[in-house]
N, C-alpha and C positions, 0 to 999 in steps of 0.2 A: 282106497282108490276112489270109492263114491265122493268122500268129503273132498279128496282133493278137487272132482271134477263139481263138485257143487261151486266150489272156491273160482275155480278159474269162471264157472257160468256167471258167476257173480260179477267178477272183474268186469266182467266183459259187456254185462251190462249197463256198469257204472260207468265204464268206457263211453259207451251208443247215447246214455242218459246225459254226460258232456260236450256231447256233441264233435266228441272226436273220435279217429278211424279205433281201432279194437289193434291194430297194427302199423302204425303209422310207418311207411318206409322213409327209409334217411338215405339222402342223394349228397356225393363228397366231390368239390368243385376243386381242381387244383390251380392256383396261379401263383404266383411272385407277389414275397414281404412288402409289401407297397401300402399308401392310405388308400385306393381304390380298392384295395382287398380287404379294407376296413367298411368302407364302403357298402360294398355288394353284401358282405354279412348283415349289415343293420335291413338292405333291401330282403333279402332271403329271410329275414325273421317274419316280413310279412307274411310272405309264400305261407310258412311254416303254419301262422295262425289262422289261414283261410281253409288250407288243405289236409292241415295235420303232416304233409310232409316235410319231415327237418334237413334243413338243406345247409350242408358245413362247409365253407370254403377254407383251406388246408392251404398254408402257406410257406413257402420255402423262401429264400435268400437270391437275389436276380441272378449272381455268380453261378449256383448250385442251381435254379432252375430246370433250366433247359437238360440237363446231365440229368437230374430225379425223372425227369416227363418219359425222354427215354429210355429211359432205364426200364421205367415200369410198364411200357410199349412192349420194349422189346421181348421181354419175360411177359410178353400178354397178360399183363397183372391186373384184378379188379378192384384193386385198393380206391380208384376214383373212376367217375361215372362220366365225369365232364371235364376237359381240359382247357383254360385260357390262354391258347398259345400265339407266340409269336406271329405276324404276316407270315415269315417267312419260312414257318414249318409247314404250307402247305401241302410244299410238295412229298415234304418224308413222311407226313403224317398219313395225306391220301394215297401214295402208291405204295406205303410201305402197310397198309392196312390196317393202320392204327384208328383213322377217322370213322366213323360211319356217313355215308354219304347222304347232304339233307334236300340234294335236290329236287325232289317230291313234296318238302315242307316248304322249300323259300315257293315253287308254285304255288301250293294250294292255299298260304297265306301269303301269295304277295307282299313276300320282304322286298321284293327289289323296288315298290311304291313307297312303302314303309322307311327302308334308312337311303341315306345318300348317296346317289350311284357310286362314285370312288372308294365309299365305304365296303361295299357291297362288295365291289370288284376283287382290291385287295385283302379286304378279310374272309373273303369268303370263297372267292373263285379258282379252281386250278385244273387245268390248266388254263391258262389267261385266254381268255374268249370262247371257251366252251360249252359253259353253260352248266356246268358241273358244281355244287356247291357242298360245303365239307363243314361251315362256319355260319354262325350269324355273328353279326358287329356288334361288339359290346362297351368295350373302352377303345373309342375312337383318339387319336394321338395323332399330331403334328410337330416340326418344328417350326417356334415362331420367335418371337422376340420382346423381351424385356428390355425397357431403357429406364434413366434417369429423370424425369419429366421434371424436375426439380432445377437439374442444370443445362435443358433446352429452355427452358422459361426465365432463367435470370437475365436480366435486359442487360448486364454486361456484357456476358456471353451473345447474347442476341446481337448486339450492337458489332462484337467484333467480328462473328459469323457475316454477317452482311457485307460486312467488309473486305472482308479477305473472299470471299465466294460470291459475292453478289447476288446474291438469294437469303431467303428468307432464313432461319433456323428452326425448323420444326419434322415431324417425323418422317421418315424417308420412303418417298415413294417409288425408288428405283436402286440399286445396289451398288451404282456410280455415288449418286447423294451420301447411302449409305458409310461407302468407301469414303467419304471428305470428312463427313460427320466425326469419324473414326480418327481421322489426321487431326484434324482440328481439337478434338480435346486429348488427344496424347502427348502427355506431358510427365513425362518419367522424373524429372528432376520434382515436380509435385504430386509424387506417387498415384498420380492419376492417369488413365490409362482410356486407349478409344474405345476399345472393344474387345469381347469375350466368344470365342468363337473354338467349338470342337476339336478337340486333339486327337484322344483317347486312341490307341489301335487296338485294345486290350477285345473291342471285341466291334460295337456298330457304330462309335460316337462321331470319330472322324470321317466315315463313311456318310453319315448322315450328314453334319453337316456339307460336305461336300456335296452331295446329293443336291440339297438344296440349292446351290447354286450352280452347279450344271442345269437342269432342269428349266431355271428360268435363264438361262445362255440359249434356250432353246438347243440343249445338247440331252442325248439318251445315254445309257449303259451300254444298251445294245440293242436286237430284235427280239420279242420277249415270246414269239414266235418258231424262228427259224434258227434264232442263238450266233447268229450273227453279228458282231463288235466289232470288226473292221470297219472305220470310217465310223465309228458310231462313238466309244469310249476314246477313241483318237483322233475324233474328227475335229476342226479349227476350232468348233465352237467348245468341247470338250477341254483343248487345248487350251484356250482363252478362258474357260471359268475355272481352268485349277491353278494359273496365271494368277487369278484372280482373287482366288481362295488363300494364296500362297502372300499378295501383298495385303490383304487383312489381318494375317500372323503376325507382319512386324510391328502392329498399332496394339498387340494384346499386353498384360500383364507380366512382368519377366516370371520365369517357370513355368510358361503355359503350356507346355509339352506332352504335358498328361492328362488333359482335361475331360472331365466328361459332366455328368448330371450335376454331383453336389460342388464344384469347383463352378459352374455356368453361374447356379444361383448364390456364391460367395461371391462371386464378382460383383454381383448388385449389394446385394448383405454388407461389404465388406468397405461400398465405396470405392473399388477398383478403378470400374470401366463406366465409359457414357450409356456404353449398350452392351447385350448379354443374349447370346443364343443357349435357346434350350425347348425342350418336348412341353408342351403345354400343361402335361401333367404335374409338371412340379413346378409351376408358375401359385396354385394356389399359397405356399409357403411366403412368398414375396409379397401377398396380402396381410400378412398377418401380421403385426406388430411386434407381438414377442417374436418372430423368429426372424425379422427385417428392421432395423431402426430407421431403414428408409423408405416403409412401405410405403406412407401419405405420398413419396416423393417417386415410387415408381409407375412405370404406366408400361403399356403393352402394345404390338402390331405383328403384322400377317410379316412375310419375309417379302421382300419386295422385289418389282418387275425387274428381270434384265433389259440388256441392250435393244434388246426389239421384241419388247412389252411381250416377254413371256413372264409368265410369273406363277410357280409351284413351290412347294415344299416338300422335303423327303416327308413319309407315313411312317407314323409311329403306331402303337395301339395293338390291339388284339381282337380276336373275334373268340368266340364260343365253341367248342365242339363237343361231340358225346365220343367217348371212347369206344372203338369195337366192343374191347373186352367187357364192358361194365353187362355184368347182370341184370341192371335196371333201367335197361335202354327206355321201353315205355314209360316208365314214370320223369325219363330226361326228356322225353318230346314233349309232356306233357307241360313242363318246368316252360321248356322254350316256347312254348305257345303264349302262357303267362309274362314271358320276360319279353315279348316282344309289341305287347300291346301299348298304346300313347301314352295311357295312364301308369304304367310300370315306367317305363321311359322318362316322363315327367319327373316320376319320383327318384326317377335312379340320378336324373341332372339335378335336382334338388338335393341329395346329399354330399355330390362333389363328383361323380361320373361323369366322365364326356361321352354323353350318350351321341348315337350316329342318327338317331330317329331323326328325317327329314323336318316333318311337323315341331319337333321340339328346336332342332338347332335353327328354322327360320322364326319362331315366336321371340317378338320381345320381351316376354320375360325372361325366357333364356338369354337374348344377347345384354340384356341389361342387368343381371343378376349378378355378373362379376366386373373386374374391368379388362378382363381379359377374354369375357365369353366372344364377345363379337367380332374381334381377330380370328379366335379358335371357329365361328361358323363361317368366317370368310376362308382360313384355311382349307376347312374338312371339302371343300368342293374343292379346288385344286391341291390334290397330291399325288403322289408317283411312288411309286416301292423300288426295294431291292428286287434281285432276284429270288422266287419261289419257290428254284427247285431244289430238289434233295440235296445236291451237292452244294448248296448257298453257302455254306460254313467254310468250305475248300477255298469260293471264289472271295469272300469277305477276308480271309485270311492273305490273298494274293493282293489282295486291293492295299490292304494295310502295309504288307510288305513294302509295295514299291510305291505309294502316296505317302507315307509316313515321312522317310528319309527327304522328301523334294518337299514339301509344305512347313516340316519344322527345320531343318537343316539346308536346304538348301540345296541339297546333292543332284547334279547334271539338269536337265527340262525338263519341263511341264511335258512337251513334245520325247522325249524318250522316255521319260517315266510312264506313258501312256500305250506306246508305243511297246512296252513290256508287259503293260497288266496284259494289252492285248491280246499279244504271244500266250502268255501265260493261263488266261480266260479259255484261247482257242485250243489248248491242250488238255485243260480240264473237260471241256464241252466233247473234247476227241474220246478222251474216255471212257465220259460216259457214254457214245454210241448218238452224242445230237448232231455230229457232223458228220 
């Protein structure tokens, strides 16, 4: 027993004499198989070498995500310390007491000066205007758009654009332009195609994209308040961007039906479309030569104003939380203290993070550093989310139901497809006890 205890005094000195802890604790970060999970590990190996704490981000598959997160919730598991979740698990994460609540930290280091108010709002706030915070902003995400810059700049093309529209041909500042843009190079007989725009109902892709274009129709979901959607997801203007949303579909790629993330960025890859919606995150792919033969030829923009110069984008992205259960809550504030400084920030936009720090997404090196950054910080100030609360999964599911059929099919109007989510919304909202 002596020797052994000589043995461990030993270690433990040798430990103190390297200048690292005697017990370094390890903190486990859970998010979704992604390259910004690649990412946040290369940042976390800092952490590890300043502090001695080894900080592991544990990765699942986007599908099996959200189903692993709660799982481990629900079974109050300590298997992870901190979760990267969705916007839109605010609400089950915080009232179902899975989050720990940080609003005591976003004061006492003023995060809310720190990342960008919309950042802040939806990744961090719930209930929406409360004051209440569950999250800091970590992988800030929009929808924005990818186009051809290759065949807006051929003076052919140029020449004939001018012609047939009387304007110019260059990138779209409004979603009327957008929309001609889109006609103008649809040309199926020469497998080329206007535009690439969200399908998917499989879970938030066609919701997003629509998103996006309500929003700048100057049209809402609903009151994010009172839960109120009468007049709101039905209201003309609602009406008029899913109208809208619906003649975009006939300028896409034949089979667009299904589309989601890696179908957005084949449409550019692939030569398709003139132009290509998708989340900013997977725009870095489109840089890259080996994985775009058209990279040189692709270029990027914010999603553009509606009718009467509104102009937002659905949120994509994620914020940070510490789990109830985790045993090592103190050593996760101490992590997010670290993660949220300008210098962590900096480096986390330098490995390929859309970081939400205010300071980082207004610096020109940030907007200069890709060709898509300066879109993505013209984005991240106007965005709008789904809904936050626990029941979002129910009403995303309602959405797809009856947007699905009228956007790819064509089935009845814009005006009673809306007209149903409605119904539909206000029986969910009845359930739960908001009406």
């Amino acid at each position: 027993m002596f020797r052994q205890t000589c043995i461990a005094l030993l270690a433990g000195v040798a430990l103190m004499l390297s200048g690292k802890p005697a017990s370094a604790t390890e903190l486990t970060i859970l998010w979704a198989e992604w390259d910004p999970a690649n990412y946040l590990q290369e940042l976390v190996n800092e952490y590890e070498r300043r502090t001695g704490v080894k900080v592991n981000v544990e990765t699942t598959t986007w599908p099996d995500f959200q189903t692993k997160a709660f799982a481990e919730f629900n079974a109050e598991g300590d298997a992870y310390d901190m979760v990267i979740g969705d916007s839109q698990w605010l609400g089950a994460g915080s009232t179902g007491g899975h989050y720990v609540e940080l609003t005591e930290f976003v004061a006492k280091h003023d995060v809310a000066k720190l990342m960008a108010p919309a950042a802040l709002k939806f990744y961090a706030e719930y209930p929406g205007n409360s004051g209440r915070y569950w999250a800091i902003p970590l992988q800030g995400d929009a929808v924005g758009w990818a186009y051809r810059k290759d065949w807006f700049e051929d003076p052919t093309e140029m020449a004939d654009f001018k012609e047939k529209y009387g304007r110019d041909l260059a990138v779209p500042k409004t979603l009327k332009e957008m929309r001609d843009i889109a006609e103008f190079f649809h040309r199926p007989d020469h497998k080329r195609y206007g535009i690439a725009i969200y399908t998917d109902n499989s879970y938030d892709a066609l919701a997003s994209g629509f998103r996006s274009v309500l929003f700048s129709y100057g049209g809402e979901l609903g009151d994010y308040e009172t839960y109120k959607v009468d007049g709101f997801i039905n209201s003309d203007k609602a009406v008029a961007a899913l109208e809208f949303y619906r003649e975009l579909y006939k300028f896409t790629p034949p089979g667009w039906a299904n589309s989601k993330f890696p179908e957005e960025n084949q449409a550019i890859t692939e030569g398709l479309a003139a132009m290509s919606m998708n989340y900013f995150a997977f725009f870095p792919a489109l840089i890259n030569e080996a994985a775009n033969p058209n990279a040189k030829g692709t270029g990027f923009f914010a999603n553009p104003a509606g009718p009467n110069g509104d102009q937002f984008a659905a949120l994509g992205g994620q914020g940070i939380s510490i789990i109830s259960y985790s045993q090592k809550q103190d050593e996760a504030f101490k992590f997010l203290e670290w993660l949220i400084k300008d210098d962590t920030q900096k480096k986390w936009a330098e490995l390929g993070g859309y970081s939400c720090s205010a300071t980082v997404l207004r610096s020109d090196a940030f907007q200069h550093a890709t060709p898509y950054n300066k879109a993505f910080y013209e984005t991240m100030f106007k965005v709008k989310d789904f809904w936050a609360v626990p029941e979002y999964a129910e009403l995303l599911q309602q959405f797809n139901q009856r947007v699905y059929p009228y956007v790819t099919g064509g089935q009845g109007t814009a005006r009673e497809t809306l007209d149903a989510l409605a119904a539909d919304w206000n029986a969910t909202f009845r359930k739960y006890g908001r009406h």
